[in-house]
N, C-alpha and C positions, 0 to 999 in steps of 0.2 A: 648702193645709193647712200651719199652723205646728207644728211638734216642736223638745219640751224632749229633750237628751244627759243621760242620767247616766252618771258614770264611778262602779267601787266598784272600788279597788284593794285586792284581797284577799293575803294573803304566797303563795297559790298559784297565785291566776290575776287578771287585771282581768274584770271584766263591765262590757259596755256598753250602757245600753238606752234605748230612746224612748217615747215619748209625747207623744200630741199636747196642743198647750199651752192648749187649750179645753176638754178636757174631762181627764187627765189618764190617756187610756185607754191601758194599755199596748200597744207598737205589735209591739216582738219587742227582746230580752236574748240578745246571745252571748257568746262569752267566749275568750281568749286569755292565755295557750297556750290547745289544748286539752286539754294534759298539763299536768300540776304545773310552776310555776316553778322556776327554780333556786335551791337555799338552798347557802350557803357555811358551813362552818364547821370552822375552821381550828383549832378548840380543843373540847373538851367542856364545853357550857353555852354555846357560841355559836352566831348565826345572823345572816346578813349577808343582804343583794339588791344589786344595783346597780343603781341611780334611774334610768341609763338604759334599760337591760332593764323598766323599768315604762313610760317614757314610749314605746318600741319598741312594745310588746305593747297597748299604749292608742290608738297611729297605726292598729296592725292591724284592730283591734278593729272600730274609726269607721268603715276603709273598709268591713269586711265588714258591718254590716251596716248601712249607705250601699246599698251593692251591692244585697246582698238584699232588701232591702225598695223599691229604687229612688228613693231620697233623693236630693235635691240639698243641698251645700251652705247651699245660699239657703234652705233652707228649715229648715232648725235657728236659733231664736231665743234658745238659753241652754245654759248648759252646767253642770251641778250634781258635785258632787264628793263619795264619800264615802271614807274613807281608813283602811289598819290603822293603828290609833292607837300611839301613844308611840316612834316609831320617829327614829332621828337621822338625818338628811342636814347634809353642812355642804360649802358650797360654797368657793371662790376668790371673787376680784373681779370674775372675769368668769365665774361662774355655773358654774363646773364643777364636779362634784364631788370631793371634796380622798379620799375613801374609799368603799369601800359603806357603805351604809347600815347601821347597827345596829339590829337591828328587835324586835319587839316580844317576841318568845319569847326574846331576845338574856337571856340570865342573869349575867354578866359583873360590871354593876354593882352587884348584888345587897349585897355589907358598905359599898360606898362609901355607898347608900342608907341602910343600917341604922345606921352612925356620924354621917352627917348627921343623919339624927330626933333622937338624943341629941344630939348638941353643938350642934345649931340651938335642940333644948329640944325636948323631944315636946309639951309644951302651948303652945308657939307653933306647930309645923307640926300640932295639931289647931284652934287657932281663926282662924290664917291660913291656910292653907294646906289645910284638910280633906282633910288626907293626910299620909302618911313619905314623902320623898321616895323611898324603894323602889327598886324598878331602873326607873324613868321616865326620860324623854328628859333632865333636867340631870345624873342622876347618869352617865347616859350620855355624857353632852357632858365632864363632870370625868371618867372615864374617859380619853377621848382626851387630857385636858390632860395627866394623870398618865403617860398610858406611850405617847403619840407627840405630843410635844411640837412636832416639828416642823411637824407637820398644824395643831395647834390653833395655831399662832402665825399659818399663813396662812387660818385665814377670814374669810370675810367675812360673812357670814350663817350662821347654823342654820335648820333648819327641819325640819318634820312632813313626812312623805311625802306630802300632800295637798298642801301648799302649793309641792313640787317639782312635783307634777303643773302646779298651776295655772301655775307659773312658766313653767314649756316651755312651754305652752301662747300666755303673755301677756309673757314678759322681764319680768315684774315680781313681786318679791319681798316678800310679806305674808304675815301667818296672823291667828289671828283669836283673841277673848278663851278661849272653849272648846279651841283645840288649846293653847295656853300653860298653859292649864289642867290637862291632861291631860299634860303634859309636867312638872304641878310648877311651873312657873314665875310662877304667879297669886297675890296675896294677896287674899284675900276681904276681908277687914277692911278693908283699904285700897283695895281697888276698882281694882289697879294691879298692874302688873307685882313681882316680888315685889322689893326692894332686899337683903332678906337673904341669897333664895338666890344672887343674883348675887355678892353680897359675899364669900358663903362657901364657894363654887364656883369664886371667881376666876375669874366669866365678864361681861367688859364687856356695859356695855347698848348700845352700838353693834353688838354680832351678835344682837341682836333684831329680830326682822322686824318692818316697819310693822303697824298695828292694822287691819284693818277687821271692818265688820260681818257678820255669821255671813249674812244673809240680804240682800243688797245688789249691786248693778255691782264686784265685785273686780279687776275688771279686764278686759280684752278679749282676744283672739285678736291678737295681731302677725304682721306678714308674713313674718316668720321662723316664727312657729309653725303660721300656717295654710300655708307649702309644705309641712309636715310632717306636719300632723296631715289636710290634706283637710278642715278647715273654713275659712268664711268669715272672711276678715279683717274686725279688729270684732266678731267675735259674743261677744256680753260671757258672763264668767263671775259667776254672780250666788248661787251657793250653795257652802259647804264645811263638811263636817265628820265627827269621828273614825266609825268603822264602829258603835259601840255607840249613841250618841246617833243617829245616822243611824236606825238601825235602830229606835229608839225614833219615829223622827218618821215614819219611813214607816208606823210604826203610828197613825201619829194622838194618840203621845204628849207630852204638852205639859203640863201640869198638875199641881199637887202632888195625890199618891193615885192617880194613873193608873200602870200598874208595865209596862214591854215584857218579855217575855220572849222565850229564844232556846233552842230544844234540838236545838241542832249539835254537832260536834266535842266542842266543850266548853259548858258551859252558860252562861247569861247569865239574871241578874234585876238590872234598869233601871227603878228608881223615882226618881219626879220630887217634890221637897221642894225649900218655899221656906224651912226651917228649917237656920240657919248652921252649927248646934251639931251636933256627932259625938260617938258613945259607942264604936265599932268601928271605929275610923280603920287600924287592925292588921288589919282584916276584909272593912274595907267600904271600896273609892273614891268620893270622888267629886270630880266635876268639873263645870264651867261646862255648861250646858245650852243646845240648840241655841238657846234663846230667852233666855238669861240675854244681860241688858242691864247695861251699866254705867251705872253713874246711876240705874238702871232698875228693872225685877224681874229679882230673883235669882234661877229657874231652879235648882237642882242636882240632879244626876243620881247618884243614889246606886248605884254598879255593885258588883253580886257576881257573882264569876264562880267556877262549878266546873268543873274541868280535866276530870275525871271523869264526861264524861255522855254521848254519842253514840260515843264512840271506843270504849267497853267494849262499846254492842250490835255497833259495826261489828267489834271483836274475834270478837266470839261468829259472827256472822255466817262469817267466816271460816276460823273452827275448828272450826264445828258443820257437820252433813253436811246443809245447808239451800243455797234458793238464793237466798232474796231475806228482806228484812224483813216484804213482805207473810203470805209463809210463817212467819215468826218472830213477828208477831204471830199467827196463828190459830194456831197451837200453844199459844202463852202465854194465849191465851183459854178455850183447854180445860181450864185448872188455875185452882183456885178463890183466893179473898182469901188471900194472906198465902204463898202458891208450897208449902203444904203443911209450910213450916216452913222452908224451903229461904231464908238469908240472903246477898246478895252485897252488900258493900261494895265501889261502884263507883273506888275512888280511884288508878286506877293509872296515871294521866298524869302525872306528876312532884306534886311540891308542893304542895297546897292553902292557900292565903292563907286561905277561911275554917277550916282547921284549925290555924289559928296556922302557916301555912308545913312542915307536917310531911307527910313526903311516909309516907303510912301504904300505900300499894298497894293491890293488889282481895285480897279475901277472900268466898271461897264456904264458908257455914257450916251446918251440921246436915243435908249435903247425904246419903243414905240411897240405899246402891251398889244397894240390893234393890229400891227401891222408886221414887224419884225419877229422871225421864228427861231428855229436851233440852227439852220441855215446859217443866218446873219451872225449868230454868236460864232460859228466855227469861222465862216471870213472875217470874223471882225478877229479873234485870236491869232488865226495865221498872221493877219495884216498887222497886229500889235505887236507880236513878237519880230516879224519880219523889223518892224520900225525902229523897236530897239537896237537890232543890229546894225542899222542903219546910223540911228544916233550916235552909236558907240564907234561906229566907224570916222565921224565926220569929228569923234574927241580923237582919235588916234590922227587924224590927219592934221589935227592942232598940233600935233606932237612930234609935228615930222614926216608923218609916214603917206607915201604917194604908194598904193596898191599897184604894181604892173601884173600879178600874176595872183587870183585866190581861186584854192581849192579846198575842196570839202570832203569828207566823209560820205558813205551813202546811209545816214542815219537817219531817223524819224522824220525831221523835220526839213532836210534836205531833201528828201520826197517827195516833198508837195510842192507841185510845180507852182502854186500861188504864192508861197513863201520863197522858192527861191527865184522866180520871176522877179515877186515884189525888190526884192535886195539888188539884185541884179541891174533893172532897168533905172531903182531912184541912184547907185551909187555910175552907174552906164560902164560898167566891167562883167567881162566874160566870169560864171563860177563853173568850175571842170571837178564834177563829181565823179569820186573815186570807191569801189567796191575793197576796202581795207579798214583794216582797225590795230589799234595799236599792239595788241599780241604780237600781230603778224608783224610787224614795223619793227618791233623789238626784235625780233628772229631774225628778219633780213639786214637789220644794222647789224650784225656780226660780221658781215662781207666789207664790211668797212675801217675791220681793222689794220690795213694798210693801206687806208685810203683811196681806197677803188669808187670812187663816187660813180663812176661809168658802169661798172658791173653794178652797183644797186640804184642805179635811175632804169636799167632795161629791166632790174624786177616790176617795175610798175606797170611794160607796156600792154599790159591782160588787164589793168584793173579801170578803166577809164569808162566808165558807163556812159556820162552824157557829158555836155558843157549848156549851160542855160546863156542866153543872148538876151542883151539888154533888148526893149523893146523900141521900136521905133517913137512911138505913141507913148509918153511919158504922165502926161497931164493930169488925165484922172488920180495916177498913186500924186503925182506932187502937190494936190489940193488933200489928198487923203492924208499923206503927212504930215503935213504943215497945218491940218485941223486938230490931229496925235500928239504934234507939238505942242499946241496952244491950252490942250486938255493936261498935258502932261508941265507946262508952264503953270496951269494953275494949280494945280496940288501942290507942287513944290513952292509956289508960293504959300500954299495956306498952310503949311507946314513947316516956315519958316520960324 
């Protein structure tokens, strides 16, 4: 028996899992640490890793479950990569790292971003670039030129924290047209690397990693990295890419109108459009998609992401006299549409990009001491969070995007059949919940390095748990959200 590796290097832990490379069946996923990683942050609004500490925790990982499940090196055939996106690594000559890493929660670069969209021109970085450059991986990299100038004079490369992974793995240094992407560093229009922002960033195109393709032999295992890692020298790496797009492809998403969603921590909606043009480039990202070809089809992946969505039930969880979410839902089941009147505006993870960057906090409104219980607070958070997705959907629909086909993870908050009911019936689209995660998505994209999109659509056909149906009976959620709106209309005003 042959088995595909995926690695998903998360900012809290790595997962590593298997599958065999015939049929796509997952074999077993563990993970290291099995405590949170270490974050650095030496300032308020920053967050650093160190590249080694991932490529450590990545070695551990492979052997355990090498170990556990009885794997021979010999018999791993590929090795897939999915990776936290927008994150800086920037090495020496000889491959070391010159800093920690600057990673994706990192808020640092934040005005250097916001002055580049103006002075590059906001309507060049929306129709090259279908983005501000924001606090993305080049505003990051001009960060370091600005205020440790010494570091930036000795690199030799940058790179995506995926592409560090691959490198310890293979001593060879590339990324691919999607992480460049995702870093800001791509011109759409020109089908190339971007000349303005390097121009205007004052960052040479010699610390640009070589190009390969997202789905392809990137490289192999060296003998330096198989004493390390416990795989077979030569065993090629033949997939890489950011954790959103990743995640979209372990869904089987590929297509323009196909939409992934994510309801963790924070929330995720990942719609695939082969349409260039932006109207919410201040709202919505987007970047090269895992199948965006140069010369080719254009792929993009139109991401909105709300900070405000799993972390507010996991609040409640923790502050209500409950012991689990299973109990958090059947509480919230017993309270009817709309939590009895009861509003919470989920926004209390810092800053929302689609609320124009205003960081507005959580608010529990029309909450009644005599009458309303912990009950009502868990419907009224489902219903809140649910709402946000909602809203965030109907920005992406400004933007172009007509939903035919969204699917889900089976994570926390795709669970609760109120929450994905709620989504469901106000947007009136089927959601088809899927039992994967992206480890496993990275391991099965290895079958795709000759393009077999047919051999890895039949890995899915085991994972399909349910599909949620819009409801007939819409009325109660569309008085309940357009009351959400009107609560969520006045903070934002009074916060103007």
């Amino acid at each position: 028996m042959k088995y595909y590796l995926g690695i998903d290097l998360g900012s809290s832990s790595i997962k590593i899992a298997l599958v065999e490379s015939d049929t796509g069946k997952n074999v077993g996923v563990v993970q290291e640490p099995e405590q949170e990683m270490s974050m650095y942050a030496f300032k308020k609004g920053w967050a650093e890793q160190k590249p080694e500490d991932w490529w450590n925790y990545a070695c551990k990982g492979i052997a355990k479950i090498k170990k556990i499940h009885n794997i021979s090196k010999n018999d791993i055939s590929g090795i897939g990569i999915s990776y936290q996106m927008h994150g800086l690594v920037i090495v020496d000559v000889n491959g070391k790292p010159l800093r920690k890493s600057i990673i994706w929660c990192d808020s640092r670069a934040v005005e250097i971003g916001n002055t580049a969209y103006q002075q590059i021109g906001s309507d060049f970085c929306d129709k090259h670039l279908l983005n501000s450059p924001a606090n993305f991986t080049a505003s990051k990299l001009k960060w370091v030129k600005e205020n440790e100038p010494d570091v930036f004079d000795n690199i030799f490369k940058f790179m995506l924290p995926g592409d560090y992974i691959a490198y310890r793995f293979s001593d060879i240094i590339n990324t691919t047209v999607s992480g460049l992407s995702e870093g800001v560093f791509w011109d759409f229009k020109e089908d190339d690397v971007s000349s303005s922002v390097l121009n205007y960033f004052g960052i040479q195109q010699s610390l640009v990693p070589e190009i390969v393709d997202t789905f392809s032999q990137q490289g192999t295992v060296s003998a330096k990295g198989a004493e390390q890692c416990g795989l077979l020298e030569g065993t090629p790496i033949l997939y890489r890419a950011g954790d959103q797009p990743n995640n979209a492809l372990s869904l089987n998403v590929f297509h323009p109108g196909e939409v992934a969603a994510t309801g963790g921590t924070s929330g995720v909606v990942y719609a695939i459009t082969d349409n260039l043009s932006v109207k919410e480039s201040s709202k919505v990202n987007n970047f090269a998609h895992v199948n965006y070809k140069k010369s080719g089809t254009k792929n993009i992946g139109k991401l909105l992401c709300i900070n405000g969505a799993g972390i507010q039930y996991r609040w409640l969880l923790n502050n209500l006299s409950v012991s689990s979410y299973e109990e958090m839902n059947q509480l919230a089941s017993e309270v009817a549409v709309g939590s009895d009147g009861v509003c919470l505006i989920p926004f209390g993870n810092g800053a929302e990009r689609m609320l124009s960057n205003k960081d507005v906090g959580t608010s529990i409104v029309n909450l009644n001491l005599n009458r309303h219980s912990t009950a009502h607070l868990c419907r009224a958070a489902l219903e809140g969070i649910a709402f946000s997705f909602v809203y965030g959907i109907e920005i992406m629909k400004s933007d172009g995007i007509e939903a035919k086909v969204i699917r889900a993870g089976n994570d926390n908050l795709f669970r609760s059949e109120i929450f994905a009911n709620t989504i469901s019936t106000l947007i009136g689209q089927e959601i088809e919940i899927y039992n994967t995660t992206g480890a496993i998505g990275a391991a099965r994209a290895c079958a795709l390095k000759d393009g077999n999109f047919d051999t890895f659509c039949s890995f899915m056909k085991n994972d399909h748990v349910m599909t949620y149906i819009p409801l007939k009976d819409k009325t109660g959620y569309e008085i309940a959200y357009q009351n959400w709106k009107k609560e969520l209309k006045r903070i934002l005003n009074k916060n103007n």
